[in-house]
N, C-alpha and C positions, 0 to 999 in steps of 0.2 A: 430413568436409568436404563438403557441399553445390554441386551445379553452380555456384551463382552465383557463391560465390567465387572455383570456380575459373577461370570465365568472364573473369572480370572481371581478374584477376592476368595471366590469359595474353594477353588482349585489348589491355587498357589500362596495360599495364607504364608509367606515368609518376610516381602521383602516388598514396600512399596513404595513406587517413585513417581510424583503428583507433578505437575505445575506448580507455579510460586501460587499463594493465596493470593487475588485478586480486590481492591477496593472498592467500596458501593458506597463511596460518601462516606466525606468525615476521614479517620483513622480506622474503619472497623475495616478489616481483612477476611473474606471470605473463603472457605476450604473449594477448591476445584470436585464436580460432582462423585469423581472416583474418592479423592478422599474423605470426601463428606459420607458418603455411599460404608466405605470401609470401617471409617469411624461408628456408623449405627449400626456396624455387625462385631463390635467388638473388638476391631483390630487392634493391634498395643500402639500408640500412636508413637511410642520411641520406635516404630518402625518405618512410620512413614513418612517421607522425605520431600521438602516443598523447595531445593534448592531453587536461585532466580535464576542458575546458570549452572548447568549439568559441568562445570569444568570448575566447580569453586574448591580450592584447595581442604574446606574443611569438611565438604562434603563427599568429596572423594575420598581423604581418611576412614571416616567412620564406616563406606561404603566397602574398604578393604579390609576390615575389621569383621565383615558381616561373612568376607571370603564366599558372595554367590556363586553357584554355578549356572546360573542363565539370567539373562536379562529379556526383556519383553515389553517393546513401548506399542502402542496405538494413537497414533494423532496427538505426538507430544508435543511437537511444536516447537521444541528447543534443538539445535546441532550436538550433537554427543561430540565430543573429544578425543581422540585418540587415548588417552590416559582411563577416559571412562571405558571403552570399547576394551580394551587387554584387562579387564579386571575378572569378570567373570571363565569362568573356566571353558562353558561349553559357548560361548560367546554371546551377541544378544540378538534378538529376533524379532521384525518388524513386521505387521500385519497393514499389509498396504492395500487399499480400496480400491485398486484397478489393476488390467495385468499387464502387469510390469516386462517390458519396459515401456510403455503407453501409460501417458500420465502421471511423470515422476514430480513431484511437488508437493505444494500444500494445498492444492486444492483439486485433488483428483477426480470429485463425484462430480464436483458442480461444473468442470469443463467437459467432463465427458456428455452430460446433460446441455449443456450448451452449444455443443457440437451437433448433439442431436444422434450420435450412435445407438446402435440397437443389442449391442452387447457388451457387457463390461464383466468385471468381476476384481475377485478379491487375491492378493499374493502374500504368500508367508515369505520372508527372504531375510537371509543374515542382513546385517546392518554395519556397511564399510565408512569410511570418511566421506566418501563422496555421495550427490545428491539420489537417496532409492535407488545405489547401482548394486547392489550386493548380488550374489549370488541367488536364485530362487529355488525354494525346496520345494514347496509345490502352490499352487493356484484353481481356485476354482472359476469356471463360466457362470454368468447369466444373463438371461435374455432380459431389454428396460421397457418396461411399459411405457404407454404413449404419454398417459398421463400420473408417470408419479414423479414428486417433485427430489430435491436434495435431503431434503433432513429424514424422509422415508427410506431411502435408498441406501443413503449413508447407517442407518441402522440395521438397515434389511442386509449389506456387506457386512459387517461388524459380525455379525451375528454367523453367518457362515463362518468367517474369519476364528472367532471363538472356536467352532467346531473343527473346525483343520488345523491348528493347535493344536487342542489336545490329544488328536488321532497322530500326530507327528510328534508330541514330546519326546514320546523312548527312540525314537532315530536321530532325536536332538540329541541327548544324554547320552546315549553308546559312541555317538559319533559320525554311524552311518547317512546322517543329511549331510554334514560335507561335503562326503564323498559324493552323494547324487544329487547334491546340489547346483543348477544349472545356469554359467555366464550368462549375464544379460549383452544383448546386441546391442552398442551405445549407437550403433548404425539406425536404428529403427525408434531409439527413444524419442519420445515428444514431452513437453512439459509442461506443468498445468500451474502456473503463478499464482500468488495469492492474488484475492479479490479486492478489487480496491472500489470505493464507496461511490465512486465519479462512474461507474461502470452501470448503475442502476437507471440511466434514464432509457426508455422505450424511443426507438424513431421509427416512425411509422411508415420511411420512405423504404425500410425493410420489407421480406415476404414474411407471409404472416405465420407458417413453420419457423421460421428464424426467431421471430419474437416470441412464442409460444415456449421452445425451448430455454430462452434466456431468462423467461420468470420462472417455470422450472426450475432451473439450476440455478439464480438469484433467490430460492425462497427463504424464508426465515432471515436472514444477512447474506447482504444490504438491499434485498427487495428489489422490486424493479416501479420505477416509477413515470408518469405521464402527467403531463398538463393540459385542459381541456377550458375552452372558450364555451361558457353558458350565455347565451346570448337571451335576452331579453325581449319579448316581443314588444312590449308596449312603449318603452322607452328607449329600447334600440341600444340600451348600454351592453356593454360585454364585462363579463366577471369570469378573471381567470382561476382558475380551481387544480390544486394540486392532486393527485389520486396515486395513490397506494395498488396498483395492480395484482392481487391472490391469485385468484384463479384463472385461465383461461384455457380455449378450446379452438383448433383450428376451426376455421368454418367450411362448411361442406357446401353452403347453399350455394346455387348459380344464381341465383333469380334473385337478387338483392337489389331492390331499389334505393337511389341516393339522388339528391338535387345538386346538390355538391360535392366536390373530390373528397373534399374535408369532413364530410358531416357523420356522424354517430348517430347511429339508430339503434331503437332498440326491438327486439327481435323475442320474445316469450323464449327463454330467460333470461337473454344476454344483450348484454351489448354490444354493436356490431361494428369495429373499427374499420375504415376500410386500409388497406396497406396497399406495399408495393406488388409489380406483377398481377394487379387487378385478384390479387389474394384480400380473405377477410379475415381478423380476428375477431372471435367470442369471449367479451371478457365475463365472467360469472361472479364472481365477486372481488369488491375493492374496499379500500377503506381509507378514509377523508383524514385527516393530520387531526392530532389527538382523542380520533374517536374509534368505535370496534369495525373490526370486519362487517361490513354487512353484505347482501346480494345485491346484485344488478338491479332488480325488479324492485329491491328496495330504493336504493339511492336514485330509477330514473321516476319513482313515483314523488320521492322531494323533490325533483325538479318543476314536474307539475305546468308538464307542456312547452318550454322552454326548449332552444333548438341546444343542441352540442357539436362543440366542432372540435378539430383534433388541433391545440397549437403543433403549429411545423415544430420540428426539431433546429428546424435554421432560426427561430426566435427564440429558442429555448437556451438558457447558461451553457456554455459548453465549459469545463474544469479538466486542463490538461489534455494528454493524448490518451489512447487509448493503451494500457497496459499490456493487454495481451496481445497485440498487437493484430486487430482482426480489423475487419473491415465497416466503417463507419461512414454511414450516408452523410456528408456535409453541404451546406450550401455553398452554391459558386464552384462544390467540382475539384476545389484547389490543393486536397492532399494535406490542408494544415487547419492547426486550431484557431475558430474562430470567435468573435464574441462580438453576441450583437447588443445594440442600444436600439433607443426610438429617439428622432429627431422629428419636431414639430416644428412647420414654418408656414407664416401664411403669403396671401398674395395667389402669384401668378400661377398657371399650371407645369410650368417650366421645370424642368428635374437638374437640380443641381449637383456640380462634383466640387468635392471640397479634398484639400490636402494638406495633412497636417504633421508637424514635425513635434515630437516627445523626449523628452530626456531618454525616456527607457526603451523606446522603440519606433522606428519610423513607421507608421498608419497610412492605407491611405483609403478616405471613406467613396463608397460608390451605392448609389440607391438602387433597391434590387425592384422594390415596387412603390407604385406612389397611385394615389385616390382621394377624393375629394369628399370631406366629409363638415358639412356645416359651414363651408365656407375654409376650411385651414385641409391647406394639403399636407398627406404624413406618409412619411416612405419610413422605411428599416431599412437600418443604414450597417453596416457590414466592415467591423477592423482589423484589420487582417496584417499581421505579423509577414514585414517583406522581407524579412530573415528566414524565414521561413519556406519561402515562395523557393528558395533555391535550395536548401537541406530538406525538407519534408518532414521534420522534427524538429522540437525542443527540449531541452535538457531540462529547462523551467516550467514548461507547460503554459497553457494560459488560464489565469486566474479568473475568475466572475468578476467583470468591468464595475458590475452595482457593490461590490463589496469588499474591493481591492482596488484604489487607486493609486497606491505608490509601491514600488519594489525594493525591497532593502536592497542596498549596496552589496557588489560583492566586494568581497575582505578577508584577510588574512589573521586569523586571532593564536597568541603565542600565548601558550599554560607552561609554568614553572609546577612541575609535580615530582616528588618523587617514587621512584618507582623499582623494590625491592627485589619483584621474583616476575614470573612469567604471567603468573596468576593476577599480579596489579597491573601490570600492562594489557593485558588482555583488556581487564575489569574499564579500565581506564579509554581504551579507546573502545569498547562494545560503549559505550554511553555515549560518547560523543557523537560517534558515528551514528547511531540511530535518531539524533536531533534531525527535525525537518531543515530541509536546505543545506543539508552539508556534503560538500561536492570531494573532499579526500581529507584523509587523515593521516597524518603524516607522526611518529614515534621514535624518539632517540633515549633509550633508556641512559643512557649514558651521559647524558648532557643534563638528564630528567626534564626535556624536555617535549611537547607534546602541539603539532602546528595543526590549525583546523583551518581548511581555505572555503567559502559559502557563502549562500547569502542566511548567514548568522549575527545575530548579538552579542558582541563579545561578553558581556556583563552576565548573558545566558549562555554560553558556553563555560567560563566559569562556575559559575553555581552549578551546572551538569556535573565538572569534574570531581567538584568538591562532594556532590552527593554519592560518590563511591567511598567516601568516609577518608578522602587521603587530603591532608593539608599543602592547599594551593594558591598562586598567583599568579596574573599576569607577569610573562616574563621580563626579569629587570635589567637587562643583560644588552649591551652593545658592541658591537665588535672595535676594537680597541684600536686600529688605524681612523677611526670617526670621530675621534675624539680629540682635545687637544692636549688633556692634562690627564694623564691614563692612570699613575702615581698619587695623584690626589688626594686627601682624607676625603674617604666614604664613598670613592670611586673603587681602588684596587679593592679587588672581591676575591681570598685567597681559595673562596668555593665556588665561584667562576669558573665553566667549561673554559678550556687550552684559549687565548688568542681574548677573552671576550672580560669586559669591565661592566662596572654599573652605569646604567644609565641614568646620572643625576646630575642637578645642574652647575655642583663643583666643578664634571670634566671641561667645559667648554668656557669660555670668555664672558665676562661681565656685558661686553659691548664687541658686536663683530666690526666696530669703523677702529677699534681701540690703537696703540701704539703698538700692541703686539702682532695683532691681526695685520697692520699695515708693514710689519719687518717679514712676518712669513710668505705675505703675497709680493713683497719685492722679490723673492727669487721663484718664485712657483711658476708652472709651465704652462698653467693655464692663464699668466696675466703675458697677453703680446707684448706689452712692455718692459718685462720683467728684465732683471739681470743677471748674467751668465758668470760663475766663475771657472776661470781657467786652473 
């Protein structure tokens, strides 16, 4: 539990506002640490408040009921409301982990550490509808050590933060921080994204400050990770091995010997990656998939003589683009995502090009290297998205080729919901829209209808709607010039938006060759032989 919490619980015992409870398996719901924290100190828990969405109608009643004078979040993680934001009197105030305007987002410690900057600090600042642009009352410096990671940092700001609070509440409450309170430069903003999980692999075609930084600021969630070729002496097999990277340390030494570009040595106490720029990294300790942290000197003594090599990043899964949009070594050079395979063929020494055509995308495979081993030659062969080749992006990303081989369809999915107040609409498309793959969200309260266009499951888009507890369907509705028999029993729908019928199999024809079908396309303008009346 971090100072600020507990600052804040002992300080401001009135009025507290958590995260939703979180599931760990099963149906059990667990309290977020501040409430957990509060609740062991006794706070009345009809105080504290786990809405799943700071804008929920019942939870803003009860919260004007409470009539605060100040509000105060820390890394809450939800958008406040304009409804929530006019409640409190002296308004609300956010403790933001960098200085603002620098690093406005969610993830403010871990890019400034991935950046590699040498000073950061913490911002007290009202809290506007838009994203950390509020006004700032005040800010502290400090200088970042070389080697401390995210989740030390992010408590060590916290903790200041706490303390410039409470030295500023009575200029909150009188009113005097408005007044000196100081516009942010939107000119000068930079933004620091959430982390996304595809951001953790290590490429070692990087310098090795680059990478040192990024397990830094990757530590605790989502880690940063490498894969490493244990090569075999006696039987010459290769065993590839995934590693968990903790700790590491630029390398300082010049005098590193290596027999190969690729090769990992180890060095009393580390081990010695070699990267780009003829740079080194120290890793100190790592940890193997489902086992503890250990040290270097522990894990190259399991090895037990055995050579290590670094796999290139060019064989490693690549999963989409880069989110933050920074710069990423790729092979081939080509600006877009790639995904490799191994192709085994035997025979001649002869390096083949193959060209292949996919439902879901044109490929075209080219061998980057080939070598002869046991008689069967094997190159790594390279699929490269030629949609790509000319935007430099995907909207899609690309998926790990070993564990996705088909793309859902994109599609258009139509929800018949009804939808009351602002608050069900809201409720209603916040759920949709956070489904993976859904590319817009389109809302007509009025029609009560609700259009999702994606590469989605309609059957799971449904079931999304319905879990805002609002009774839903596939929409049944067709526009009434589509039809033949619009008047029909169990077609006219007098709950029907303007213009639109049911879509059942009463409106249309028994048989489209019938004797009727054949009297309406006698005069229709689509049959060239039709006939005209004067």
């Amino acid at each position: 539990m971090h100072p600020l919490l507990r600052t804040l619980c002992l300080r401001l015992q009135q009025l507290l506002l958590s995260r939703h409870p979180e599931s760990l398996g099963g149906e059990k719901l667990m309290p977020s640490p501040l409430a957990q924290h509060a609740l062991d100190r006794g706070f009345p828990s009809n105080l504290i408040f786990t809405p799943e969405r700071a804008g929920e109608d019942v939870f803003l009643s009860n919260l004007r009921d409470l009539q605060p004078e100040l509000c105060i979040t820390a890394a809450y993680g939800n958008i406040l409301p304009s409804k929530f934001l006019n409640i409190p009197t002296s308004g609300t105030v956010n403790i933001h982990p960098s200085l603002l305007p620098l690093y406005r987002g969610a993830a403010p410690v871990q890019r400034a550490l991935q950046d590699g900057v040498k000073e950061t600090g913490v911002s007290l600042a009202f809290t506007v509808r838009a994203l950390d642009a509020g006004p700032v009352i005040a800010c502290k410096r400090m200088e970042i050590e070389d080697q401390i990671k995210a989740p030390e940092l992010l408590d060590l700001l916290f903790y200041e933060g706490s303390k410039l609070l409470i030295g500023e509440l009575p200029s909150i409450f009188d009113g005097s921080a408005k007044v000196k309170a100081q516009p942010q430069a939107d000119s000068k903003a930079t933004l620091a994204p959430k982390i996304a999980s595809e951001e953790s692999w290590l490429s070692f075609d990087e310098e090795a400050p680059v990478l040192h930084n990024k397990v830094r600021a990757f530590a605790g969630w989502p880690g940063t990770r490498a894969k490493v070729v244990i090569v075999d002496n006696n039987s010459g097999q290769d065993k590839i091995t995934e590693l968990k990277i903790i700790t590491t340390k630029v390398c300082s030494r010049s005098n590193i010997q290596v027999n190969q570009a690729d090769e990992i040595t180890f060095i009393k106490p580390a081990l010695v990656f070699p990267c780009g720029g003829g740079t080194a990294l120290e890793v100190l300790e790592i940890q193997l998939p489902g086992k503890k942290v250990m040290s270097a000197a522990a894990f190259w003594n399991g090895v037990r003589g055995q050579k290590l090599k670094i796999l290139s990043a060019a064989y490693q899964p690549f999963r989409g683009n880069n989110v933050h949009d920074r710069k990423v070594v790729q092979p081939l050079k080509m600006g877009c995502p790639l995904i490799p395979t191994i192709l085994s063929f035997s025979g001649g020494s002869s390096i083949p090009t193959f060209n292949y055509s996919d439902p879901r995308m044109t490929l075209t495979f080219c061998v980057s290297t080939c070598w002869q081993r046991e008689g069967i030659a094997t190159g790594f062969i390279f699929l490269v998205d030629l949609a790509l080749l000319t935007t430099g992006s995907s909207d899609e990303g690309t998926e790990d080729f070993y564990t996705r081989s088909k793309r859902k369809a994109m599609q258009t999915v139509e929800i018949k919901v009804k939808m009351d107040c602002d608050g069900c609409e809201r409720r209603v498309k916040n759920a949709v829209t956070s489904m993976k793959g859904v590319k817009a969200v389109e809302v007509n309260r009025k029609q009560s209808r609700v259009i999702v266009s994606g590469y989605v499951e309609p059957n799971k888009v449904l079931k999304r709607v319905k879990s805002t507890g609002k009774r839903a369907e596939f929409w049944p509705y067709i526009p009434q010039h589509l039809v033949h028999y619009p008047y029909a029993s169990g077609v006219y729908d007098r709950r029907a938006p303007n213009g639109y019928v049911r879509n059942v199999v009463q409106a249309f024809p028994a048989s489209m060759n019938g004797p009727e079908e054949n009297m309406v396309s006698l005069f229709s303008d689509d049959n060239v032989n039709a006939c005209s009346i004067m």
